[in-house]
N, C-alpha and C positions, 0 to 999 in steps of 0.2 A: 817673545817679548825681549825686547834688548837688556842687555845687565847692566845697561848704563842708566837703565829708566828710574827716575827719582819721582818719587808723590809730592807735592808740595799741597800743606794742609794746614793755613795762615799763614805766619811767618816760620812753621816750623816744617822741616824738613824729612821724608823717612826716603830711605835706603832699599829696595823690593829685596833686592840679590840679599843685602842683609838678614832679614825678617825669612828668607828660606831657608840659610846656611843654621840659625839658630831651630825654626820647626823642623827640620831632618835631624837637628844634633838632637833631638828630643827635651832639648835646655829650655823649655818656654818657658819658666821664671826671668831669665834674661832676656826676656822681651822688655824692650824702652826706647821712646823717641832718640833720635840720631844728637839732639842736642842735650839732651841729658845723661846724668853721671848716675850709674851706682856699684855699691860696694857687695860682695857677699861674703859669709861665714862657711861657706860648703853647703850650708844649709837651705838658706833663705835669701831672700835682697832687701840693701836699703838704699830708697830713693832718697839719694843728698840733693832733695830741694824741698822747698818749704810745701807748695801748696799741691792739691791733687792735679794731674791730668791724665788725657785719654793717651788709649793707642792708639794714633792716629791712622795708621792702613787700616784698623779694623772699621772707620766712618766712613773711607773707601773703598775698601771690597770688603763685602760684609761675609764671604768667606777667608776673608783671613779671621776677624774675630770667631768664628764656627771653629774651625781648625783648632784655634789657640783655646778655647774651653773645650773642645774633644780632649786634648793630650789633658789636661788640668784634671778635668772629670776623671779620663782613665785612671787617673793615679787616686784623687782625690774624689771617690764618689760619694753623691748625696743617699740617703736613705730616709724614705719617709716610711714610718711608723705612727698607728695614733693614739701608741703609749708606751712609754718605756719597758723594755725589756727587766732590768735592774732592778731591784728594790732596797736598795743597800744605802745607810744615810750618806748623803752628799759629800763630796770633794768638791764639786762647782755647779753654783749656781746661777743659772740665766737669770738675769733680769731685763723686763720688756716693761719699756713705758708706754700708754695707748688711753685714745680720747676718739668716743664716737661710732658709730658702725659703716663707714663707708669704706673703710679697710679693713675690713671683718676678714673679709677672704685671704687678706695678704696674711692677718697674722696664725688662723687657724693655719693656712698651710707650711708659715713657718715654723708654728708647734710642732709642726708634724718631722719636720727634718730636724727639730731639737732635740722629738723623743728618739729616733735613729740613731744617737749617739751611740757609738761601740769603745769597749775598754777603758769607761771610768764610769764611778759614782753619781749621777749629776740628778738636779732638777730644776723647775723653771718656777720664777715670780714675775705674776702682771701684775702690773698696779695701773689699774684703773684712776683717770683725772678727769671729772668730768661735772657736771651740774649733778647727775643722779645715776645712780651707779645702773648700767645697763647690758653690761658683760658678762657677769659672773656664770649666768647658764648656760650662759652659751659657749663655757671652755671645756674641755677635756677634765676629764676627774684628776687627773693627776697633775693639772697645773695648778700652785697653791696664788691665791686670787687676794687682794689688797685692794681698796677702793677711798682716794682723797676725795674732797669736795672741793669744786673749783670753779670761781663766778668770770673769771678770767682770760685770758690767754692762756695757751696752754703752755707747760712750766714742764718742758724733759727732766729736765737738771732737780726738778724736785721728785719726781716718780723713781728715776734713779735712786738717789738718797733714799726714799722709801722702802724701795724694793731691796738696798743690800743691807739696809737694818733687819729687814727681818730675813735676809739671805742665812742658811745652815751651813753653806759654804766655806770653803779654806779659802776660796779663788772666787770673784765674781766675773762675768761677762756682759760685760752694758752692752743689749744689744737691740739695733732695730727691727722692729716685727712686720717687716717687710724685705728677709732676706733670708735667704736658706744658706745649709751651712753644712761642709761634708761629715762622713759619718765621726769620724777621727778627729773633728775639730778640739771638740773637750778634751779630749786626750791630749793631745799635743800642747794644748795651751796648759791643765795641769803638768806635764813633762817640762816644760818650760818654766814653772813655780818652783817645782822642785830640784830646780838648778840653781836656784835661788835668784831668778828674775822674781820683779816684784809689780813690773808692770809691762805688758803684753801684748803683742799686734802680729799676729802671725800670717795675717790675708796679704796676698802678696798682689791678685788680681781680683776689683768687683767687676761681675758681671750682668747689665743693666741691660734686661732682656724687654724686647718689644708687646706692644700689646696683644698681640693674638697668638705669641709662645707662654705669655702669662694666664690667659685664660684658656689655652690647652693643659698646660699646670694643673689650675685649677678642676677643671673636670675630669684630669686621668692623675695624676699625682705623679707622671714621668719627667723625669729631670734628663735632659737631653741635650745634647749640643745646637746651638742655634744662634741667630744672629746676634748680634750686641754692642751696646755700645761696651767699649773696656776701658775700665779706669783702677789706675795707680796713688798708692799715697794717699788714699782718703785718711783724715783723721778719723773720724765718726765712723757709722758703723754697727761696728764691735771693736770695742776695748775690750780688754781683760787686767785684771788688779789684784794681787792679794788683798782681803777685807781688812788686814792691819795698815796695810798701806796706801787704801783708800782710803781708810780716816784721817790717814797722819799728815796729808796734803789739802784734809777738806773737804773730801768728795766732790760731789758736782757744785755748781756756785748758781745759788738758784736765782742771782741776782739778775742773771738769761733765761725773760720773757718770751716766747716764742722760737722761732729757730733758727740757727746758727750761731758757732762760734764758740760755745762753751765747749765743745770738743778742743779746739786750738788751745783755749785756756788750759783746759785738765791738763793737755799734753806739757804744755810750758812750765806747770809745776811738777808733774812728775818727772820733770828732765834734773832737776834739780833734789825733789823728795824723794828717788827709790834709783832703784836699779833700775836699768832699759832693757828688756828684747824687744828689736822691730826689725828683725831681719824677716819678711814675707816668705811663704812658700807655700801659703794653701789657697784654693778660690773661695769664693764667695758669690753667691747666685739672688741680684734683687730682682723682686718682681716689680712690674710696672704701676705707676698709678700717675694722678697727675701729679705735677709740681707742687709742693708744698708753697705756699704762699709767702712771696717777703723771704725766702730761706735763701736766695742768695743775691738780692739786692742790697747794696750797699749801705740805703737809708733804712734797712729793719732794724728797730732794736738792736736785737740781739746781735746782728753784725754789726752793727755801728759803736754796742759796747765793746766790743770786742776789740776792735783798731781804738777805741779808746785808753781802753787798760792797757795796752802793752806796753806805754811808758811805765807801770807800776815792775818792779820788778816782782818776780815768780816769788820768792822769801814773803816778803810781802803780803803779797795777797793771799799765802796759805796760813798765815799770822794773822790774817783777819777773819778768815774763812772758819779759822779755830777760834779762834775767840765769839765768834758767833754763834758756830755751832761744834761743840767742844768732840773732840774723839770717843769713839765708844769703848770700854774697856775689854 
């Protein structure tokens, strides 16, 4: 293969010789498209652009994304468990918002990498949104279980808020339960609270694995290298937040029906209410399902609130987000 051979993948460009000289330096965190910028700490990366994108070789040779989660994994491995090792009251609490059983499978198995956490405190809160509550037996005993009643569209940004009021936690982690997460993730993001960050992103790559590495998942619980789409800069996710400093911005803004974009929001007031870490350096592993509906269509609701409010400034809208729903003491 010549070193001069370039991918072109839209109008964006990768570099091949490049994307080798970094997988042999064993540096895969500084993996990123040839036309974008980012900064690290020694630690982690930050992508200085706004919105998410992929690694583009890995949509063309889908051994390069395998490779670049092999090294990630080796460093950062998942562990599934299907129940915590620990019984010691929490330092951090998961919270998972969920509506319905057609992604049952996704979230039992990403219980199962939450219970795998090594070297902190932690536990998990679902909060069930639904017409009648149809979850609760069917979770693991040591997931503590919430159930809102909802005739609706379904309201993340309200299951959150649910779920970290009644979190025991120092540190909360909004997270989707359709995504696994290595064993040290809790850790790290607690280490990161106690440097006195106050709000948290430490995923540096998700990895958005296809449907028949999802459903071998499922039936062996091995988390393995495999093809993938790779993406950078998600907002969404997982978050992680002090529980003080989630209140003091608002929390989620349940004014986002359906999905998108109240991720972008939260972030634009925490740039201005807390501290930031987002310098990346752990994977992140989503299992597949279909496309959620309207979630990234411009005309959905909740996207289209979204490009709406960003003339409000961030001050602003956590001035009203308080005044509506005041901080917890």
């Amino acid at each position: 293969m010549s070193s001069k051979l370039r991918l072109r993948a839209g109008a964006l460009v990768y570099d091949y010789p490049r994307y080798r000289r970094i997988i042999r330096s064993g540096a895969w965190r500084l993996m990123h498209n040839r036309n974008e910028r980012i900064t690290t700490d020694g630690r982690g990366v930050r992508c200085e652009w706004e919105f998410t994108s992929d690694i583009h070789i890995a949509n063309v040779f889908p051994s390069a994304g395998r490779r670049l989660m092999r090294m990630a994994l080796d460093e950062w491995p998942v562990m599934m468990r299907d129940a915590p090792e620990a019984t010691d009251p929490p330092a951090v609490s998961f919270v998972i918002g969920h509506r319905g059983l057609s992604r049952l499978p996704h979230l039992l198995t990403t219980l199962k990498s939450i219970a795998g956490q090594d070297g902190v405190s932690f536990e998990c809160v679902v909060v069930e949104q639904d017409r009648t509550p149809l979850l609760e037996s069917r979770l693991p005993p040591w997931v503590r279980y919430r159930f809102t009643p909802c005739d609706t569209d379904y309201n993340r940004s309200a299951t959150l808020n649910e779920g970290v009021a009644a979190a025991r936690g120092e540190v909360v982690i909004l997270h989707d339960g359709d995504t696994l997460v290595p064993a040290r993730y809790a850790a790290e993001v607690l280490a990161r609270a106690r440097e006195g960050f106050e709000f948290i992103d430490v995923k540096r790559f998700t990895f958005y694995l296809h449907p028949e590495e999802t459903k071998r998942i499922f039936e062996t619980g091995d988390v393995r290298p495999a093809a993938s789409t790779v993406t950078q800069n998600g907002k969404g996710v997982s978050i992680a937040a002090s529980k003080r400093a989630y209140a003091a911005i608002g929390g989620f803004d349940e004014e986002f029906v359906g999905w998108g974009g109240e991720d972008n929001d939260f972030w634009d007031r925490a740039a201005v209410g807390g501290n930031i870490y987002d310098f990346g350096y752990l994977p992140l592993v989503h299992l597949n399902h279909e496309a959620q509906k309207g979630k990234a269509d411009p005309a959905a609701p909740a996207v289209k609130r979204y490009f709406e409010i960003r003339s409000i400034p961030p001050e602003e809208r956590i001035r009203r987000l308080r005044a509506r729903r005041p901080p917890a003491n």
